[in-house]
C-alpha positions in Angstrom: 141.0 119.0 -15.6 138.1 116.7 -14.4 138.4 114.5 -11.1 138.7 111.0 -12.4 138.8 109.8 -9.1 136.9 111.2 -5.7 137.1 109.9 -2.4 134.1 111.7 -0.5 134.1 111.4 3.5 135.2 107.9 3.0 135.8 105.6 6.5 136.4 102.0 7.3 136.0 99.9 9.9 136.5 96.5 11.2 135.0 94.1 13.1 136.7 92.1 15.3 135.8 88.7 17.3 134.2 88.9 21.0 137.2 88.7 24.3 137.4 85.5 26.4 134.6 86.9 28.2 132.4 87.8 25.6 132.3 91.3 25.6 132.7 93.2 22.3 135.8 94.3 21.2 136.1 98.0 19.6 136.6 97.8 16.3 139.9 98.9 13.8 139.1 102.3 12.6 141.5 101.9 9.8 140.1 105.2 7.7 137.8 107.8 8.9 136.8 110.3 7.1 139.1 110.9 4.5 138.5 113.1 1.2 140.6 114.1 -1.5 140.1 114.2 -5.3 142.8 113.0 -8.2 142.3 114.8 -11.5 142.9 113.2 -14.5 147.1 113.1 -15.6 147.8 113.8 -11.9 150.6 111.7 -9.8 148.7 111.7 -6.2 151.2 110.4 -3.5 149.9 109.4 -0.3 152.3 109.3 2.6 152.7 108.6 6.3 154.1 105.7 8.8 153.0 102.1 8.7 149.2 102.0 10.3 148.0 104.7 9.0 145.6 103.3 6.5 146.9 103.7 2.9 147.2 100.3 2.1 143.3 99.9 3.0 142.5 103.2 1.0 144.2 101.7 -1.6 142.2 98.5 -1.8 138.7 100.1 -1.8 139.9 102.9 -4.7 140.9 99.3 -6.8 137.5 98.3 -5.8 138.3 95.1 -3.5 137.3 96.8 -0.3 133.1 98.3 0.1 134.0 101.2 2.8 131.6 101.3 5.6 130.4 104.8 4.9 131.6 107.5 2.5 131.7 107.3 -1.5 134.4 106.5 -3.9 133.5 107.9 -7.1 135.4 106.9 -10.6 134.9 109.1 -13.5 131.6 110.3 -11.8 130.3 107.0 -10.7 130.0 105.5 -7.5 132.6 102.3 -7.8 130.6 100.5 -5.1 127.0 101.5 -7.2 124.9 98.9 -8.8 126.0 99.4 -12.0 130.1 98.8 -11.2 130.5 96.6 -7.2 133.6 96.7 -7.5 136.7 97.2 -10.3 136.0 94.0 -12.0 133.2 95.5 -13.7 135.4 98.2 -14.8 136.7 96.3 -17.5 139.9 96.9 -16.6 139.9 100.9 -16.0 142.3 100.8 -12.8 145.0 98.6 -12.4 147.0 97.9 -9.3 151.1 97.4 -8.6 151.7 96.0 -5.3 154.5 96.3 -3.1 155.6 92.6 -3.4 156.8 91.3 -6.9 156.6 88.0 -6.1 153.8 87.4 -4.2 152.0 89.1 -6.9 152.9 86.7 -9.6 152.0 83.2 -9.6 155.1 80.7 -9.6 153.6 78.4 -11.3 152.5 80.1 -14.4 155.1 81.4 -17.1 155.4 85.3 -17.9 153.4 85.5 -21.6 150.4 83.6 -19.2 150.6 86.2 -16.5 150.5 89.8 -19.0 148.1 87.6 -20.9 145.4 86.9 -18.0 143.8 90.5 -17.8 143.7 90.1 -21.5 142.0 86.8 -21.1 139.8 88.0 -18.3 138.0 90.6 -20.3 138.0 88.8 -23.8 140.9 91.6 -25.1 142.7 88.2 -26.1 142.4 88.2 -30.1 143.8 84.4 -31.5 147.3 85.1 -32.9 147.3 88.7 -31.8 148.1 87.8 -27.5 151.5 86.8 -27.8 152.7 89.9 -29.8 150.6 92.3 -27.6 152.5 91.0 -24.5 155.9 91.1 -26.2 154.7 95.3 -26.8 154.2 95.0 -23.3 157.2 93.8 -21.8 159.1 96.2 -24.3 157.3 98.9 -22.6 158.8 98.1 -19.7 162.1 98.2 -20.5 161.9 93.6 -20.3 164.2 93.7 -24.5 163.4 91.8 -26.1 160.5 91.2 -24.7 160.4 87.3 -26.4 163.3 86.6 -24.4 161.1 86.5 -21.3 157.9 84.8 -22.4 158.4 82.1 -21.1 160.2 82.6 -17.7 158.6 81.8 -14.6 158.9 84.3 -11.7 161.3 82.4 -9.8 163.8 83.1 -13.0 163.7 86.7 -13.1 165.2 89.5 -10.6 163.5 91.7 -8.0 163.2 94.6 -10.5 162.4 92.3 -13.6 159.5 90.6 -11.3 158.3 94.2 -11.0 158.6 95.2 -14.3 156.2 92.4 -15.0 153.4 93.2 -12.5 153.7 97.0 -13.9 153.0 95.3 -17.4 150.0 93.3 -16.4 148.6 96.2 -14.7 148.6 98.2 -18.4 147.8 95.6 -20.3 144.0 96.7 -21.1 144.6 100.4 -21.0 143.9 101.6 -17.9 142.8 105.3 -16.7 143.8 105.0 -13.0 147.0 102.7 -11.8 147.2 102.2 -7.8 150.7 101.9 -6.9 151.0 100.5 -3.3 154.8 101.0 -2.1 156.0 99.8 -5.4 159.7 100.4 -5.1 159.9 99.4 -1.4 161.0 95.6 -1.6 163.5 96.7 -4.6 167.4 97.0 -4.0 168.1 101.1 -4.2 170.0 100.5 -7.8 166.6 99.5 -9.2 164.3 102.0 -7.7 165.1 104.7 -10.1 164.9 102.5 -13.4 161.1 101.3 -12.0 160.4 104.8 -11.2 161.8 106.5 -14.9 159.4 103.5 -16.2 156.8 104.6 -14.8 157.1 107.9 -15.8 157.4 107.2 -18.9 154.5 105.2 -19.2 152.0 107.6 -17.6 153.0 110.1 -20.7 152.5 107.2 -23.5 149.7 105.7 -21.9 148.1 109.3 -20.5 147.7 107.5 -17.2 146.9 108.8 -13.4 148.4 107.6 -10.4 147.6 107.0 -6.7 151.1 106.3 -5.5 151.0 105.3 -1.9 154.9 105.3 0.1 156.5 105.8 3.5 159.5 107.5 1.1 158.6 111.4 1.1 162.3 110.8 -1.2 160.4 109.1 -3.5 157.3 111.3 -3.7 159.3 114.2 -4.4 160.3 112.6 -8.1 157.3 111.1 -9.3 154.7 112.9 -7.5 152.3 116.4 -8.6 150.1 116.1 -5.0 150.9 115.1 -1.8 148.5 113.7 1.2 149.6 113.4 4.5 147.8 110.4 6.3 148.3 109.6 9.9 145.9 107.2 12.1 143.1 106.8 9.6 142.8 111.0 8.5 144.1 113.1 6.1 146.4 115.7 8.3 147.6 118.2 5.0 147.2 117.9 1.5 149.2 120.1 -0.7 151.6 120.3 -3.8 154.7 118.5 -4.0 156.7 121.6 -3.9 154.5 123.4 -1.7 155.0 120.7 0.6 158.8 120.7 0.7 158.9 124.6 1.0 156.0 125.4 3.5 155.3 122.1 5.3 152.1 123.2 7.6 151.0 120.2 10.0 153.7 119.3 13.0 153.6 115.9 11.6 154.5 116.5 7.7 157.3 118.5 8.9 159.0 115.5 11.4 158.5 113.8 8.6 160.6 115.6 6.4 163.2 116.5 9.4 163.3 112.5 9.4 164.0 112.0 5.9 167.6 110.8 4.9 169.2 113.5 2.9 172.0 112.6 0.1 173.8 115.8 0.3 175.9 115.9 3.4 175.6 119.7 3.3 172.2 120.0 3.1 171.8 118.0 5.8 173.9 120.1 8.3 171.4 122.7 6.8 168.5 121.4 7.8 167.1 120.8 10.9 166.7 116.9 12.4 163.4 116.0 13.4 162.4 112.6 15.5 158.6 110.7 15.8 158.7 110.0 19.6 156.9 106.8 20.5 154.7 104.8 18.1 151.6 105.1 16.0 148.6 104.9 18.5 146.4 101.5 17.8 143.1 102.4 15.1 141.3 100.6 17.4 141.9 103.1 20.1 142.9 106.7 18.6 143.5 109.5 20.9 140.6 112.0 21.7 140.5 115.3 20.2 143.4 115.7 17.0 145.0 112.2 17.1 149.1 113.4 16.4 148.5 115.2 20.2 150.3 112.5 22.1 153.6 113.2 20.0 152.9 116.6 18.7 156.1 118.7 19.9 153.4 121.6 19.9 150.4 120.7 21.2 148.2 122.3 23.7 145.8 121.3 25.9 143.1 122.2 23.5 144.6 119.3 21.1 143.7 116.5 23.3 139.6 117.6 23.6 138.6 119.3 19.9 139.7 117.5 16.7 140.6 120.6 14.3 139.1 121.2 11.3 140.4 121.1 7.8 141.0 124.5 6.7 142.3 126.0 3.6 146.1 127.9 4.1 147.5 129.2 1.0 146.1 126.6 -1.3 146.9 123.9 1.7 144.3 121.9 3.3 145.6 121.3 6.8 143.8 119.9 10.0 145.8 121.6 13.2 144.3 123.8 15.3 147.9 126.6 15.2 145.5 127.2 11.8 141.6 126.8 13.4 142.3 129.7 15.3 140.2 129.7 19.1 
């Protein structure tokens, strides 16, 4: 399969205002240096704590972001070129789900207006053809009949009907690529299954590709083919799903998994218990040399002066130096 989308040595930074005194201040590194690749029909989750920089990854793939350095490359061209600046000029190629069903809906405006405005937007809108394409939509996502909610305003619908709504905007013009950024998160746990079936569903009828970003290695597990492991800005392992749950590789996937709530009380006297000591480091001032040192149960002295490399370990690509060798 072909690489629809590529994220080639991609970093971000930003600026931030003078001190008091007027010396500079160092700015948020929130990405640096991160590459993977999504092939085309592929569920890419990518996973780690709060601060780690998925939510900014996310915005530049959906073209609202210019990184600083690095290319972002859809279906072989650069989404920050000439020819594209941004996903607007996509005509509607990659849509985005955000973690927030409400904030992402206006309250003002009623349901059939907000499926309708991508169509709108891009002059997809055919006179006596909108109103029946965003009933097909809402039907799509599970909203039957989908008349019965055209003209509902936000404020009338529930958590997982809000969502259900934003995921049917973001496939209203066909798109190749959907960004999901914690999609499920703000959802009560009876709903997060339904919105998750949906949207597997809807990547085999509409042949789409996902970048699903979570904190929920739970949820990755379901929906998910790849997995990458972000922590402070960096890609620490990239792997399979089920590769990831049988040989985790980096000291920080596997706390994370030794931290993940299991269902089954018996697997969970099973498995080891993991904890994160202390908090995510600030991107303004990462740690020196591989930046999970400072609560790596393993590290070494080496840790804290050489950042390791990312090498390849049975079809994983993993930066730790137990795999560097030295």
């Amino acid at each position: 399969m072909a690489d629809l989308l590529e994220v080639d040595d991609v970093r971000k930074d930003f600026a931030r205002p003078a001190t008091f005194f007027g010396r500079r201040a160092r700015p948020v590194l929130a990405v640096d240096g991160v590459t993977f690749n999504i092939a085309a029909g592929v569920t890419f989750g990518l996973v780690g704590e709060s601060g780690s920089g998925k939510t900014t990854l996310a915005r530049m793939c959906l073209g609202l972001l210019p990184p600083t350095s690095g290319a972002i490359r859809f279906m072989g061209q650069d989404l920050f070129g000439a020819e594209h600046q941004g996903s607007r000029a996509l005509g509607g190629e990659i849509g985005a789900i955000f973690q927030d069903p409400y904030s992402a809906l206006n309250p003002r405006k009623r349901v059939r207006d907000i499926v309708s405005l991508p169509l709108r937007l891009h002059g997809a809108a055919k006179n006596g053809q909108t109103t029946e394409r965003v009933v097909r939509l809402l039907e799509a996502v599970s909203l039957t009949p989908g008349s019965r909610y055209l003209d509902r305003y936000p404020h009338e619908l529930s958590g997982g009907q809000r969502q259900r709504v934003v995921i049917a905007r973001a496939i209203a013009l066909r798109p190749r690529l959907l960004v999901a950024d914690e999609p499920v998160s703000a959802l009560d746990m009876s709903i997060r299954a339904q919105i998750l079936k949906t949207l597997a569903e809807l990547k085999k009828t509409y042949n789409l590709t996902y970048l699903y970003i979570t904190h929920d290695l739970g949820v990755v597990r379901s929906i998910c083919d790849r997995i990458g492991v972000m922590y402070l800005g960096k890609l620490v392992e990239v792997t399979g799903v089920e590769e990831l749950y049988a040989r985790p590789r980096h000291p920080y996937t596997k706390l994370l998994l030794e931290a993940n709530p299991i269902p089954r009380p018996t697997e969970a006297r099973a498995r080891p218990r993991g904890v994160i000591k202390g908090e995510i480091p600030s991107p303004s001032s990462p740690p020196s040399g591989c930046r999970f040192h400072p609560r790596c149960p393993v590290a070494e002295p080496r840790c804290a002066r050489e950042e390791p490399n990312v090498v390849n370990v049975g079809g994983t690509l993993v930066a730790c130096h137990l795999y560097t060798g030295g």
